[in-house]
N, C-alpha and C positions, 0 to 999 in steps of 0.2 A: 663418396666411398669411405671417408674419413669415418663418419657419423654409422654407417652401417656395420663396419670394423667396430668401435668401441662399442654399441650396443651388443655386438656378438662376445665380446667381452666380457661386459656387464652378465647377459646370461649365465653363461659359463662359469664364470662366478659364482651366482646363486645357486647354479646346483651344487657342486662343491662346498661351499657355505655350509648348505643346507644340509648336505648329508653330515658334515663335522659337527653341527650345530645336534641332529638330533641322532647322531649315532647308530646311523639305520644298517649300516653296513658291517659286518661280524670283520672285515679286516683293519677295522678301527680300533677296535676293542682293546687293543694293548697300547696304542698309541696314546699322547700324552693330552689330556682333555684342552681342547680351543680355550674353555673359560680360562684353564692357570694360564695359557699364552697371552690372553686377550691383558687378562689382569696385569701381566708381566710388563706389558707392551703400551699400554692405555692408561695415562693417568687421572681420570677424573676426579681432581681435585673437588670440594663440596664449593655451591656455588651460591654466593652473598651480592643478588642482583641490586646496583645502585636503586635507591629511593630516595627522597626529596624529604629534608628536614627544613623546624619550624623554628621560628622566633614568634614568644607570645607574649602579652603583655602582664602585670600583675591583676588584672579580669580574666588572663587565659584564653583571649582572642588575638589570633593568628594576627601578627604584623607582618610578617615575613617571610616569604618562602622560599628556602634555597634549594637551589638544584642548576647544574650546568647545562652540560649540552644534552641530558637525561635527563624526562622529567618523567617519574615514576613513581608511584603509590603503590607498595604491595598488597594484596589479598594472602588472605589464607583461604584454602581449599574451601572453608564453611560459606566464607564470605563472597565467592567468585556467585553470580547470579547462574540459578540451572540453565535461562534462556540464553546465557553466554556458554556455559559450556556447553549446551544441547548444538549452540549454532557452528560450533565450531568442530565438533565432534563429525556433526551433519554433513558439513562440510570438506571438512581435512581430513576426517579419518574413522569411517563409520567402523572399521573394523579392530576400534583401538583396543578395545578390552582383549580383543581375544589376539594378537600378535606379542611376539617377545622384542617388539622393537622395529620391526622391518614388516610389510606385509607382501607376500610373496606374488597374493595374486596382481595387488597395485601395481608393481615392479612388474610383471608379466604383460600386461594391460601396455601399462607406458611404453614399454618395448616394444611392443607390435606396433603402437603409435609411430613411432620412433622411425624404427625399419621402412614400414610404410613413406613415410616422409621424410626421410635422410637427413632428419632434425635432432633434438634434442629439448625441443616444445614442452615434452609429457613429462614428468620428474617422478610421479608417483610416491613420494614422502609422506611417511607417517608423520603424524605430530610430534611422536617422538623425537625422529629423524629433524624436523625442522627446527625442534629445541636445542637440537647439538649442534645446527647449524649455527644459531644465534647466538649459543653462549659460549663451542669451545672451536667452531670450524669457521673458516670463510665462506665468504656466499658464492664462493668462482664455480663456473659452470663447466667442471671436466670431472673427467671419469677418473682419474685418480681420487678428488677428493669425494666423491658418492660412493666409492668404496671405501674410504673412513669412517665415510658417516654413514654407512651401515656398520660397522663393526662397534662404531660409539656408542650406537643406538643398544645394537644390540646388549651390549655391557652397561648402557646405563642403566636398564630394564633389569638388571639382574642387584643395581643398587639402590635402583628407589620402587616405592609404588608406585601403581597408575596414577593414584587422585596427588601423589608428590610429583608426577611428570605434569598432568595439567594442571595443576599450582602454578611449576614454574613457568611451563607453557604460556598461559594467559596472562603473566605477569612481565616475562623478556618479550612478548613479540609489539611491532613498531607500527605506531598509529599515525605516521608520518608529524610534520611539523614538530619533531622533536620528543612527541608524547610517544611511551613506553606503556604496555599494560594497560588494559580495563580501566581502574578505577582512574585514572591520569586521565585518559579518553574521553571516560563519562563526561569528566570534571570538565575537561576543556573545552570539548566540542556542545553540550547539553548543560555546563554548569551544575551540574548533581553527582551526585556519589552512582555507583555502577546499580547499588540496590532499588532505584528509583529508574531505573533504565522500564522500558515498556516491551515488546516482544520486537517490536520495530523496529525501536530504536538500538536493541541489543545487533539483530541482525545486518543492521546500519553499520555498526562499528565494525564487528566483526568480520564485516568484506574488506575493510581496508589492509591488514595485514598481507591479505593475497599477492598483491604488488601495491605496496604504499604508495606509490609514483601515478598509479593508474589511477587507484582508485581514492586517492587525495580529496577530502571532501569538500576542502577550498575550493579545488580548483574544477575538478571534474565530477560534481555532486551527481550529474545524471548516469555516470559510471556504476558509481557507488549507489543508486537507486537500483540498479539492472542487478548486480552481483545481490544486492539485500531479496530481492525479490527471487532468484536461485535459491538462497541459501533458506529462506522459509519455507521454498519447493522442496529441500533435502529435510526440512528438516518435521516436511508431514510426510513424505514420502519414508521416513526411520519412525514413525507416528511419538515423537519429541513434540508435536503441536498436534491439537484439533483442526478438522475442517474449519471450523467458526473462529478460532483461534487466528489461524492463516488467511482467514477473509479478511479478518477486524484488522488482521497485521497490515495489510496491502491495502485498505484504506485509508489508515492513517495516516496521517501530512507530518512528513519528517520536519523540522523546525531547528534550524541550529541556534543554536544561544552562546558565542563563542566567552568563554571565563580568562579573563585576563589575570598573570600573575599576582599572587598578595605580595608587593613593597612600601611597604611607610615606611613614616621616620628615618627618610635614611641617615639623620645625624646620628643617633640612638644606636638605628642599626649597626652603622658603619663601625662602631665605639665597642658593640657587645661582638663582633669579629676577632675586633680587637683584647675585648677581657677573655673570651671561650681560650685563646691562642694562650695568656698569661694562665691558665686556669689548668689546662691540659700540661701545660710546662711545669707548671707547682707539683700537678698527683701525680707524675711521672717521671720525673727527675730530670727534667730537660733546663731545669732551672740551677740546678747544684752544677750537670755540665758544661753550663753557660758562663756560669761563676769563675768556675777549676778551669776554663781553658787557655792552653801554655799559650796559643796563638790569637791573631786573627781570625788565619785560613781554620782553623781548627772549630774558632767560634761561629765563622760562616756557615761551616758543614753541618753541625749541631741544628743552627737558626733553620738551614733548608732541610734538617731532620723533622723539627718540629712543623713545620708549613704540612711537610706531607703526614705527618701524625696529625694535624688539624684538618684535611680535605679528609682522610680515610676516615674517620669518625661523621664526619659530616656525609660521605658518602653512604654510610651505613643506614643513615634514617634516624634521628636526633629531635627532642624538644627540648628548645632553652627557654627556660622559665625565666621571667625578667622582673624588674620594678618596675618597670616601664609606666608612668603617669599619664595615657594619651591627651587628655586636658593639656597637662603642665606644658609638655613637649610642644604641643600647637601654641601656645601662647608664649612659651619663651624663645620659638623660631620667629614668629609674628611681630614679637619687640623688640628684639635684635636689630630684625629689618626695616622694620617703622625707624629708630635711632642709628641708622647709620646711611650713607650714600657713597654713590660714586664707587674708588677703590677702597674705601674704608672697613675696616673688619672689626667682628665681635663673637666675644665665644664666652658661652653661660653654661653654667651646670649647675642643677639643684639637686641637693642630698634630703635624704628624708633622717634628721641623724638620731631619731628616735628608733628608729628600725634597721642604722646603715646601710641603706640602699640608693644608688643610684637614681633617682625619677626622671630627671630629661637631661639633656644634653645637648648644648648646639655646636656644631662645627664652623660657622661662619653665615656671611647672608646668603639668603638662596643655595644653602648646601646642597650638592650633587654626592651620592652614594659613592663613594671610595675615594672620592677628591681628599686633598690633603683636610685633615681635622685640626680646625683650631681648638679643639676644647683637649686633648689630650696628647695630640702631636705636635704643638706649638710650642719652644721652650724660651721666653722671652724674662729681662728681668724684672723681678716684684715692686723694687720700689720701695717705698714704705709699709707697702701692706705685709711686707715680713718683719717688721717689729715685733709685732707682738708675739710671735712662733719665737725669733731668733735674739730677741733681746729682753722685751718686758716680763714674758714671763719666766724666761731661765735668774732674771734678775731679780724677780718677788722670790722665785722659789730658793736661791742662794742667800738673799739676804734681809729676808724676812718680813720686808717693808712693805706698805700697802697704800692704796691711790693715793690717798688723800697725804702722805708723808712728803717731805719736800727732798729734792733733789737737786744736783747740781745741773745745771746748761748753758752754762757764760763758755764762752769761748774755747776751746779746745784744741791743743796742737800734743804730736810724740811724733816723734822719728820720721818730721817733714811731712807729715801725716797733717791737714787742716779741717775741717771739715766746716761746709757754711750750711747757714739755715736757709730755707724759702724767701728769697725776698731780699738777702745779705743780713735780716733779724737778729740781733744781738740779744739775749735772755741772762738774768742772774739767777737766783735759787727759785725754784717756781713746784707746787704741788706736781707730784709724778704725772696726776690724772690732766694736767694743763699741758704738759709735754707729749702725752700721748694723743689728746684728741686735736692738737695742734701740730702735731708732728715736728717736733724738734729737734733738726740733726745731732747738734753740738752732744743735746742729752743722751741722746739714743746712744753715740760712740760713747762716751763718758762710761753708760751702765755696762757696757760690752767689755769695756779696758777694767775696770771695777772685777767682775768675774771673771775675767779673762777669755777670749775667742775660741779657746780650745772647750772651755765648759760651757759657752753657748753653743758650741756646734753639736756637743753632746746629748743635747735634747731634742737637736733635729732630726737625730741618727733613729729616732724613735718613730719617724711618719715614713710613707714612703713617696719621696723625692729623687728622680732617677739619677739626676746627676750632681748629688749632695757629696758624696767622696771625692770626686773631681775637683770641688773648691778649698784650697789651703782654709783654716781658719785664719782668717783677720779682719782687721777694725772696719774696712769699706763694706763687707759684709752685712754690717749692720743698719746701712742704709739701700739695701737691698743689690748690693755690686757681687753677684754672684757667676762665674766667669761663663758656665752652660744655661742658668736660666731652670723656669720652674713653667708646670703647665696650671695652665686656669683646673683641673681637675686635682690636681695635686693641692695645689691652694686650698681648694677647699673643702677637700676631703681633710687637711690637716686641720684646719678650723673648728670642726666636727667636735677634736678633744675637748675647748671651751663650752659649747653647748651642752655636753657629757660628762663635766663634773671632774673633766684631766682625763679623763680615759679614752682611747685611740683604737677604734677596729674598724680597720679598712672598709671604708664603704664600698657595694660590690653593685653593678648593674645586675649579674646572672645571681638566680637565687639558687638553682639547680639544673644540672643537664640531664635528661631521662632518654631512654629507649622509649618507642614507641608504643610500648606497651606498660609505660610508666616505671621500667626500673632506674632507680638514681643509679648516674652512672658517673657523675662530677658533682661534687658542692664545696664550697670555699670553708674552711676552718672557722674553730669560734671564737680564736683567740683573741683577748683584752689585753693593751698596755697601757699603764697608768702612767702615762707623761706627765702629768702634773699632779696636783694635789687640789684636791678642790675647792681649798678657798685661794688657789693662784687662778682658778680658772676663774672662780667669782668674782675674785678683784679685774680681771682681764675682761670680764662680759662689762662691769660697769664704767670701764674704761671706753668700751665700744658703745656704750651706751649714750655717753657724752659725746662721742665723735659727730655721732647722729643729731643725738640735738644742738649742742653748742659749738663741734669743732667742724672741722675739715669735709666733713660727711653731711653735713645740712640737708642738701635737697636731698639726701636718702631718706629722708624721716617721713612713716607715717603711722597713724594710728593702728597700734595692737594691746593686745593683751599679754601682759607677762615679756621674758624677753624680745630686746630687740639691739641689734648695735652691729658695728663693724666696721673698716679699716679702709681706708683708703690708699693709692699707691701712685706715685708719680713718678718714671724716669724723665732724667734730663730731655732738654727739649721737648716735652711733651711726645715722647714718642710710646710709651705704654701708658695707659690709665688701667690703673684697678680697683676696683672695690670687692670686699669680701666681709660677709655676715651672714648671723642669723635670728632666726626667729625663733618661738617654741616647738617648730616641728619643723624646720628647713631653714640647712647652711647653704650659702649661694654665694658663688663668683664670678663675678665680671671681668673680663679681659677686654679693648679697645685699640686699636692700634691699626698701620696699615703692615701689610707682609714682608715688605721692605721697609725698614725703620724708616717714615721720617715724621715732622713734627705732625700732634692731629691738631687740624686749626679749630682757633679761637674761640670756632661756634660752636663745637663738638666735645669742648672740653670739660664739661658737664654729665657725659653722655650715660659716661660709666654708671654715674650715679640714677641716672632716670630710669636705665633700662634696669639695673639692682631692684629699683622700688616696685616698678612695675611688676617685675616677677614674682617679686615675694608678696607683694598684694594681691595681684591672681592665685597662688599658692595657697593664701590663708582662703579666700572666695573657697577656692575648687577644694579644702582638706575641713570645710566648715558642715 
């Protein structure tokens, strides 16, 4: 009784509707027109359906595909295939062109259905109507809301075109298993773009939005055979197909080829989440408000401002253009994991510092995509491999001396302050370049107290080190005692200045972020700082030069052309190893350690140094 009640309803409605709608009656005539009510009443906001953005690499092939629990590829009206929109039109809504949104006689049709069988079975919905379902109404099945969504319908038809309704049509409706839209569909279900679809296989897809649940191609593909074979029946019977056309369709052997998501690299990945999030906070000032804020709670609220400025851009449909080296990447995960076991960790990054770009990245061994990153989330101390950043060269550039000058390293005490060398090694006046590639505590503190720790830190102030203003300037400093710690990415992006001539530009993984249709829509500045001067940074390379062949760095040494050199780093007890250097065309650093400090044994104390070589040897192969 219920169901014959609401459809008596529903009628009664439509005539009324309808006569408001086209004014047929002379006692309307003064009364105030339904559209300014409708308008007054119905907000149709314009509607920016989710699409799936890309991570690519510096070749411009897709690494990465994001997308949540939407996966969507839009079309434009040109690009939707005719034998999609013929089968859907055929099917959903033969009368589309010619209704304002509603079709009067569908809705008449369904009702008698209806009546007939004390159901609610028939719906009779234009494609229209089905479009307001998905994007502004719920799918609940009562008569209040199918009087909404006629009145949506009808006001959206008075704000878009036909060919702007089936745009968005074909693009919001749900091809179950999570896929959104035609081209999403093609892709997933056929592996091909929607343009390579076949008559068949258009009309395949197309039955699944009827009820995604039924007609599921997973699961109930002989469903989804019976509806396809309908819909090529609608869609000769509207003569959308030839006779011959509809034979060949219904012969054809449907074939799924299911396309699984694009994820590589996910150290890389995981790392370029992380610069897009820095990148979008730079051109938009979530970076000045992160600075300026009086609180915590204040800097909390900012961070989860920014999070959701980073999904909304990503939900919009995005290509991030990257350095992305896929060679480098596969071979400095692979040597990582060759030189390390057990719980033992390692985390590499190589810069291309001729071009400041990022090229690979690793997060640790067998990195999992969003697990913690050792290569830029890890902030452990440097060791000695900050010398040369923190002491040698602020000390060339203050006091004008160079490698080969002799210097002081005998013993060293201030203000209970001692410091020992490697070994307990006692040293008197020794060439600076003997003290660097040997790494000499006593000397290091000596040249720090000489300029004083306030005008060493001064030159740090110049890279970017997240937690450098957190450290008081003083002498322990110098032997890499820095109270937060520095990341392997930091390392050696600051190294970069050396190879550079003293000049510092942030190397970047993203080269640029684009709209889908190639407009830049993010790209990093071009600014240069000259940290040093460049014969500190030349004195500094043939410093590292030596380390390689004669000091501390040995087993890093192999044959190149032109530069080569770089730093080594020990905390107490062997609990970090670093190495950091470069080549003519790639600075690199190594980090080694376990996640909880403790010592790396005996036999892994080399490690730093092998997987360094290693990398930069493949780098020269793979940049040759």
């Amino acid at each position: 009784m219920r169901a014959v009640t609401g459809n008596l309803v529903i009628l009664a409605f439509i005539v009324i509707f309808s006569i408001l709608v086209f004014g047929a009656a002379k006692e309307f005539s003064e009364a105030r027109p339904l559209g300014d009510v409708l308008e007054e009443n119905i907000d149709l906001k314009s509607v920016q359906l989710e699409q799936n953005s890309y991570i690519v690499d510096k070749n411009g092939d897709i690494v990465s595909e994001i997308y949540g629990p939407v996966n969507r590829i839009n079309l434009t009206y040109e690009q939707i295939p005719e034998n999609v929109k013929g089968a859907f039109l055929s099917a959903e809504d033969q009368s589309f062109y010619e209704h304002k949104g509603f079709d009067l006689a569908g809705i008449a049709r369904a009702f008698i259905v209806n009546y007939q069988s004390e159901s609610t079975s028939q719906g009779g919905s234009t494609i229209t109507q089905q479009l307001v379902r998905n994007v502004y109404l719920s799918g609940e099945k009562t008569y209040e809301r199918k009087l909404t969504e006629l009145l949506y319908a009808y006001q959206l038809e008075k704000k878009l075109s036909k060919e702007q309704v089936i745009e968005l049509y074909v693009n919001a409706v749900y091809f179950h298993n999570g896929i959104y839209g035609i081209e999403a569909a093609s892709r997933y279900y056929f592996s091909k773009p929607a343009e390579e679809l076949s008559l068949a296989q258009a009309a395949f897809l197309s039955s699944v939005p009827n009820s995604p649940e039924r007609y599921n191609p997973l699961k109930y593909s002989e469903r989804t055979h019976e509806r396809k074979e309908w819909i090529l029946q609608k869609m000769l019977e509207t003569d959308r197909i030839t006779r011959e056309e509809f034979d060949n369709a219904l012969e054809e052997e449907i074939v799924l080829s299911l396309q699984e998501k694009t994820d590589r690299y996910p150290d890389y990945v995981t790392y370029i989440h992380h610069e897009l999030e820095q990148l979008i906070s730079e051109k938009e000032g979530f970076s000045a408000q992160l600075r300026n804020a009086a609180s915590g709670e204040e800097k909390q609220k900012t961070e989860q401002k920014l999070k959701e400025r980073t999904k909304t851009i990503l939900n919009q449909g995005v290509i991030i253009e990257t350095a992305l080296n896929p060679d480098l990447q596969d071979q400095a995960a692979k040597i990582v994991k060759q030189n390390t076991g057990g719980s033992l960790q390692a985390a590499a990054v190589i810069i291309d510092h001729t071009e400041n770009e990022t090229a690979a990245i690793t997060g640790g061994t067998d990195y999992k995509k969003f697990d913690f990153h050792r290569g830029f989330q890890s902030y452990r101390q440097p060791g000695s491999s900050l010398k040369p950043l923190l002491v040698f060269a602020p000390f060339i550039e203050e006091t004008g001396l160079k490698s080969k000058d002799i210097i002081d390293a005998s013993p060293f005490s201030k203000n209970g302050y001692n410091p020992k060398n490697a070994g307990g090694g006692v040293y008197g006046r020794v060439a600076m370049e003997t003290a660097f590639m040997n790494s000499y505590n006593t000397a290091a503190v000596r040249m720090m107290d000489t300029i004083s720790p306030e005008t060493a830190f001064s030159y740090m102030r110049g890279f970017d080190f997240t937690y450098l203003d957190n450290n008081e300037p003083a002498l322990p400093a110098a032997l890499g005692g820095l109270g937060n710690g520095v990341s392997v990415l930091e390392m050696a992006q600051a190294y970069t200045a050396f190879a550079n001539d003293g000049v510092y530009k942030a190397p970047r993984g993203i080269r640029k972020v684009t709209d889908l249709n190639g407009n830049t829509l993010y790209e990093w500045g071009t600014g240069n700082k000259e940290v040093w001067s460049p014969e500190t940074a030349g004195e500094i390379n043939k410093m590292m030069n030596k380390t390689i062949t004669s000091g501390t760095g040995r087993q890093a040494a192999f044959s190149a052309q032109g530069l080569i050199g770089g730093k080594t780093g020990t905390t107490n007890n062997y609990y970090d190893l670093w190495f950091i250097g470069s080549s003519n065309t790639y600075t690199s650093g190594v980090w080694v350690g376990y996640d909880t400090p403790a010592p790396v044994p005996s036999g892994n104390r080399q490690s730093h140094l092998h997987i360094w070589k290693q990398i930069m040897m493949e780098a020269q192969k793979i940049s040759q």
